[in-house]
Residue, then its C-alpha position, 0 to 999 in steps of 0.5 A: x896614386x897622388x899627383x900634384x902639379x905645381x906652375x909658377x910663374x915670375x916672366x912674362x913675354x908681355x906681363x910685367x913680372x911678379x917676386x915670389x911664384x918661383x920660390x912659392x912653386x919649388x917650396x911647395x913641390x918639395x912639401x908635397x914631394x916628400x915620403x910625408x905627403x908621397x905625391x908624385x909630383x911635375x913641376x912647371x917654372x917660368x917658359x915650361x908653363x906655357x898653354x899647351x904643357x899645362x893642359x897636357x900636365x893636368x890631364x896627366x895629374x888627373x888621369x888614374x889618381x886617387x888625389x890629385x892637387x893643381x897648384x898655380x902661383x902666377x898672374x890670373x886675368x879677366x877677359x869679356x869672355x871667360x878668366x883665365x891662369x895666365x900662361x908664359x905665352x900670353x899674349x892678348x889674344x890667347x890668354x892662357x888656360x881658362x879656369x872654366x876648361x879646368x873645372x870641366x877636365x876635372x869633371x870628366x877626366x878625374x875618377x869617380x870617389x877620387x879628390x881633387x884641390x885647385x889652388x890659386x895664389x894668383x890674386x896678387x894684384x887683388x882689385x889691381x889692374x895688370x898691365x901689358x905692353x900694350x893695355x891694361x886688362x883686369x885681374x882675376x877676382x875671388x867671384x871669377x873662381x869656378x866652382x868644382x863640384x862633386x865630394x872631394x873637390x875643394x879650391x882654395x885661393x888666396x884672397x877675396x875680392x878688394x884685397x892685396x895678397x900680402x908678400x913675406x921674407x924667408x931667409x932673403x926670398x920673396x914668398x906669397x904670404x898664403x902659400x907660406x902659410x900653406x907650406x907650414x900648414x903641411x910642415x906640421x903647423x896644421x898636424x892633429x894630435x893623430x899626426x895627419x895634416x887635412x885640408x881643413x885643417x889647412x885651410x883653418x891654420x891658413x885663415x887664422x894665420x891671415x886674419x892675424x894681418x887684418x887685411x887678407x882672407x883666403x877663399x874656399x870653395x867645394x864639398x868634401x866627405x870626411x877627411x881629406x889627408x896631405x901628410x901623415x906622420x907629422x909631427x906638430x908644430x907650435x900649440x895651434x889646433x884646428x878650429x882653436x880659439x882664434x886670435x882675440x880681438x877686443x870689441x873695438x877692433x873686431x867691429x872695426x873689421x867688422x864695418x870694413x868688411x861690410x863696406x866691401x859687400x855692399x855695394x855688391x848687394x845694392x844693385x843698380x838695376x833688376x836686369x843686372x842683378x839678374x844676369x850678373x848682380x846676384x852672383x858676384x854678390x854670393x860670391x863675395x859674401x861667402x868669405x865674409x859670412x865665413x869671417x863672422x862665424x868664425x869671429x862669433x864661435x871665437x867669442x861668442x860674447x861679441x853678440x852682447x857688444x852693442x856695434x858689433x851686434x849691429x855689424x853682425x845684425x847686417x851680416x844676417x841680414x844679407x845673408x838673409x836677402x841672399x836666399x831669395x832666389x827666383x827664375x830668371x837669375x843667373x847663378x854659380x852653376x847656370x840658369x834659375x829656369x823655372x820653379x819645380x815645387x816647394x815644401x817644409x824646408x825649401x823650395x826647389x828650382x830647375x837650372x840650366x848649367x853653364x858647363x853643359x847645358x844640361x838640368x840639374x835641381x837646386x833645392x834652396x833653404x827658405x830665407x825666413x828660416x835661416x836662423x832656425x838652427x835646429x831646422x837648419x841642421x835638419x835640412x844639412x842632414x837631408x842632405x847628407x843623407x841622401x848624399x851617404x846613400x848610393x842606391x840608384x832609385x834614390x835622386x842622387x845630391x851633388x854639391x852643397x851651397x853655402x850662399x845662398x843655402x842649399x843644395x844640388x842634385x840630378x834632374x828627374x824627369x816627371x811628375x811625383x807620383x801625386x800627379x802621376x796616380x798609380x792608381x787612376x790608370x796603370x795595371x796591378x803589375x805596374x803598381x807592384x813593380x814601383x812599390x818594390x822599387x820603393x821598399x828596396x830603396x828604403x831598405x838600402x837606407x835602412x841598412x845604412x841606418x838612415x830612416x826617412x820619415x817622410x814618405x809620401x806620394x811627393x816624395x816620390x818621382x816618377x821617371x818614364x823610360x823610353x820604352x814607356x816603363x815607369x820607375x820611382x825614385x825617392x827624395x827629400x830627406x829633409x826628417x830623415x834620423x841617423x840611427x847614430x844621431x841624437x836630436x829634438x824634434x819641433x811638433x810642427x816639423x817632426x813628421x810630413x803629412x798627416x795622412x802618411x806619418x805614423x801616429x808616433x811621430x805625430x803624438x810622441x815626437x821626441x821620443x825614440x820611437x819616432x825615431x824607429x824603422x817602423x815609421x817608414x813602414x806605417x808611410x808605406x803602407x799609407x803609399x800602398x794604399x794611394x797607389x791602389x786607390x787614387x787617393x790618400x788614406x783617412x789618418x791614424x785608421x787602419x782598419x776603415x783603410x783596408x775595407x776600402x782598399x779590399x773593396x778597390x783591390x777585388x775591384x781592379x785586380x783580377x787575382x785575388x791571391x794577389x788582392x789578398x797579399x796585398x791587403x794583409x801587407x798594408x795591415x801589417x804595416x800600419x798598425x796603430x802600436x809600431x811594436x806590432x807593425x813589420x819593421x824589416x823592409x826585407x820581408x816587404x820586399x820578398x811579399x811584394x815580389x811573391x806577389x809578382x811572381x803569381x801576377x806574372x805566372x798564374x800556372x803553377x809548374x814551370x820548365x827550366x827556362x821559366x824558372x831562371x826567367x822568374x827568378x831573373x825577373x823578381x831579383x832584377x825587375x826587368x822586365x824583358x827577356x835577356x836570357x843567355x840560354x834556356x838554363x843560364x842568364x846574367x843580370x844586374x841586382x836592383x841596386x845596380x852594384x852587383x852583377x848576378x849569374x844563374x845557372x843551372x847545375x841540376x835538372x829533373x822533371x820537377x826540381x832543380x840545382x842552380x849555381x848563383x855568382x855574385x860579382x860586386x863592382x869596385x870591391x878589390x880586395x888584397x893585403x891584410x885589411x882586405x883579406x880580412x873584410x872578404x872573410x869577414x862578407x863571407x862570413x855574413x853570407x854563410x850566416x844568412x844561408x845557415x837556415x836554407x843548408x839542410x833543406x836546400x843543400x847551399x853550399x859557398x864557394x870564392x876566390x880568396x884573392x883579388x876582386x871579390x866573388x863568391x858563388x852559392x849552389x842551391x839545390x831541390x829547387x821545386x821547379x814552380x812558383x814556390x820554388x823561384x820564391x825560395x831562391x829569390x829570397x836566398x840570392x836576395x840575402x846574399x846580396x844584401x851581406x855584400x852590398x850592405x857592407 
């Protein structure tokens, strides 16, 4: 469901009165109203948007809603304590809504995977004061906005900082020049050639339109992940497209702007003490550059000959250069998100810090570009595609990004906490099961990233985390996407920054960088087989020599390990991961996967025959790597797959003295499927799995079964199961097939 709730607000009981919200409020709400757009829209007007009815209305627009759009046309004010939407109950001691609860309902009542845009055209009185009947307090300004985070939450408003909104006339009716802009972006003037009116698309039709009048220029704030639609079936309006050329300005005029805007940020970038700049300095200074570094983009990709005129240059130089002074960031500074408290490590690309957040309190990372490269376009765009890589993959051993900053450049993602597994040593102290559980951790994780066509091509002990649960269990998590390669990306590698280090890139990425096969899966596996080797030994592999490594490693694994099956698998897994040529080396993380769990299963059961409750025992524990005992019974039990998404049942359908029949029931979360197109893509995911199962059918009779509406559900038999080590091998490789055709999907 689409929602929107629109508030406008003209009378105040104890503000003076403004022109224009109302009719700004009930133009939008028809826009938005219409079969174009299908939201289901409440709109609030003057004595109906007071405190309490707006709070409740917006936990309503946001409540069970795919898309939720917030607009508000009205007085924004400013207190010692927090900014506030003023409401129509104002008063001096109860503003109105705090911007800061809006950005925290959207947080925690908003759905997950839904999208959510704030608008505000409440900077009417820009650097203005606003005045009550009794005092004059301050307005709202563009640095006072939140920050909504998470994919699909944008906030648009309607000026920066120093500005006045401008007002227009529409057929003898006060409009806010942005929210008639707006309007006629959604009417058609921002519709692409497909008939759909997007967000940015929006927001580039509304900062053309403004810049046109030299003096406003609109503020976006957020993350979005592809298009997010308005209106469909629009039909265009006037010649306008989306990122066109903007209007020209001759070299004179553009400078001219140019100093003006430069006058606006540097007073905010010349702090008047290091305290200040800390606690409060450094933050309205990113703030209120971000519109203006967006103006000077714009402007060049415009008219990239401007750069050759010599006083826009300077102009431009200065950009730069602030936009450069802007990324040093240190502990102790006060950003957008919270508190600098501490740095946790830096490497190739940036350096990463902890910080404290303003909304809860709670640690998050901020990995921030180095300053001394931002102009580095190339490696720039490196580090924007590690962070959308890690942003497309969902696995929950993968540190999980949250919103990308602009200004300074960077981006932030959750906090694990614990050592990388440099400093932790799998090797120094934990026993073979504990090695073997996180090097399955890994190969899975990569294998999910591999399904989605992302190779990381940098993994190595620092790039991967170690978590302690509160039982004591270790997990890993994989980070740091900075050389991951798209499989559908086309790119050039500098030598320098083209490979991590040296004791764990494949020589490929070392010798032949450009080329594509330092582009292939094999890449990730000649790192992992390096990672194996670190994790049994404490210490990193001599590079580029395989067979000097596995004589060492042999001689620590017969050292350590007291199963020599076990020393043997392992052994023969990093040689065939690291061969010198990446045509002979194994390229499917899959079968490292199922090689690792098999040697689990003869860690964990030496004794070759097993009665029906170690069997589904086995089997639950190889798929799920959990490590305690949840059956539901001695012949049924219920898991979580290792990513998380799916839930898994076995149970037992057949039992004989030394073999079996089970029944597997896979049921994958958010996978509703109804209509057409769905009912195309179940029969397409059941397709995948029969063709998975077709070389396991003659031998062990695998039959599927499913729904064929509604949320998806399928069940596989599998039969003459040999109730023994061999027999869990089998069914754990079948069930992880099927698992990877649905989650992969």
């Amino acid at each position: 469901m689409r929602k929107a709730l629109v508030i406008g607000i003209d009378n105040y009981n104890q503000l003076h009165p403004l022109n224009g919200c109302i009719n700004d409020a009930k133009r939008i709400s028809t826009l938005l109203s219409d079969t174009k757009s299908e939201f289901l829209v409440k709109t609030l007007i003057d004595s109906e948007a007071t405190r309490s009815t707006i709070k409740n209305q917006i936990r309503w627009c946001l409540e069970g809603a795919e898309f939720s759009i917030i607009y508000f046309a009205g007085h924004g004010v400013k207190t010692l304590v927090s900014t506030f939407i003023a409401t129509f109950d104002y008063t001096d001691d109860d503003e109105g809504v705090d911007v800061n609860w809006i950005q925290a309902a959207i947080s925690k009542i908003a759905e997950k995977g839904s999208s959510c845009i704030v608008i505000f055209d409440c900077c009417h009185s820009g650097g203005a004061d606003v005045r009550t009947e009794n005092k004059i307090i301050s307005p709202m300004l563009a640095e006072d906005l939140p920050q909504v985070t998470g994919a699909g939450r944008v906030l648009l408003a309607a000026c920066t900082t120093d500005q006045t909104a401008k007002e227009c006339e529409i057929d003898n009716e006060i409009h806010g020049l942005f929210t008639h802009h707006l309007c006629d972006a959604i009417s058609g003037f921002a519709a692409n050639a497909n008939r759909l009116v997007t967000v940015h698309a929006s927001y580039d039709y509304i900062a053309k339109k403004l810049e046109e009048s030299g003096k406003q220029i609109p503020v976006f704030k957020g993350d979005m992940e592809g298009q997010l639609i308005i209106a469909r079936d629009v039909s265009p309006l006037g010649t306008w497209q989306q990122r066109s050329e903007l209007s020209h300005f001759s070299p004179l005029e553009a400078t001219v702007r140019a100093e003006n805007l430069l006058s606006q940020i540097l007073p905010k970038v010349t702090p008047t003490s290091h305290a200040i700049w800390q606690k409060t300095g450094y933050k309205e200074a990113c703030q209120a550059f971000e519109p203006i570094g967006q103006w000077f983009n714009r402007r060049i990709e415009a008219q990239p000959d401007l750069k050759n005129h010599k006083e826009f240059k300077e102009k431009y130089s200065s950009c730069q250069q602030i936009f450069k002074s802007l990324g040093n960031v240190m502990p102790g500074m006060e950003i957008q998100q919270g508190c600098v408290e501490f740095q946790l490590g830096s490497g190739t690309f940036g350096t990463v810090f902890g910080i404290r957040t303003s909304e809860t309190a709670s640690r998050v990372c901020f990995k921030v570009y180095h300053a001394h490269d931002l102009f580095d376009l190339q490696k720039v765009g490196r580090f924007r595609r590690g962070y959308a890589a890690m942003k497309q993959l969902d696995h929950p051993q993968i540190v999980k990004v949250r919103e990308l900053s602009e200004i300074p450049l960077g981006f932030f993602m959750d906090y694990i906490e614990g050592a990388n597994s440099r400093e932790f040593n799998p090797g120094g102290s934990q026993e073979p099961e504990i090695i073997l559980d996180l090097l399955l951790e890994v190969a899975e994780t990569l294998q999910h990233a591999h399904t989605r066509g992302v190779i990381h091509r940098d993994v190595k002990p620092e790039n991967i985390l170690i978590r302690i649960s509160p039982e004591g269990l270790p997990s890993a998590f994989l980070t740091d996407f900075d050389l991951s390669w798209f499989s559908s990306a086309t790119q050039v590698t500098k030598l320098a920054e083209g490979f991590g280090s040296h004791f764990y890139a494949a020589p490929e990425q070392i010798n032949n960088p450009n080329t594509p096969v330092a582009h292939r899966a094999t890449v990730d596996t000649y790192s992992f087989g390096q990672l194996c080797f670190f994790f049994v030994t404490g210490r990193d592999p001599l590079a580029f020599n395989p067979e000097g490594n596995a004589i060492v490693l042999s001689q620590e694994l017969s050292r350590k390990w007291s199963d020599a099956t076990i020393a043997t698998e392992l052994a023969n897994l990093y040689r065939d991961c690291t061969h010198l040529s990446p045509d002979k080396r194994l390229a499917d993380f899959r079968e490292i996967c199922e090689r690792i769990a098999k040697m689990q299963i003869i860690l964990e059961s030496p004794d070759a025959a097993y009665d029906t409750a170690t069997f589904i025992e086995q089997a639950r524990f190889t798929l799920s790597g959990d490590v305690s005992t949840q059956n539901d019974s001695n012949i049924t039990c219920t898991f979580r797959s290792r990513s998380g998404r799916t839930e898994v049942s076995i149970r037992t359908i057949k039992d004989a003295p030394t073999s079996m029949g089970i029944e597997v029931t896979f049921r994958p979360d958010d996978l509703f499927m109804e209509g057409r197109t769905s009912q195309e893509a179940r029969i397409k995911i059941n397709s995948r799995i029969d063709y998975a199962l077709q070389e396991y059918a003659r031998k062990f009779d695998t039959i599927r079964s499913g729904a064929k509406s509604g949320a998806f559900e399928t069940s596989v038999k599998i039969d003459h199961l040999k109730k023994e080590r061999s027999g869990v091998i089998i069914a754990r490789e079948i069930i992880s097939k099927v698992l990877d055709q649905i989650e992969n999907v």
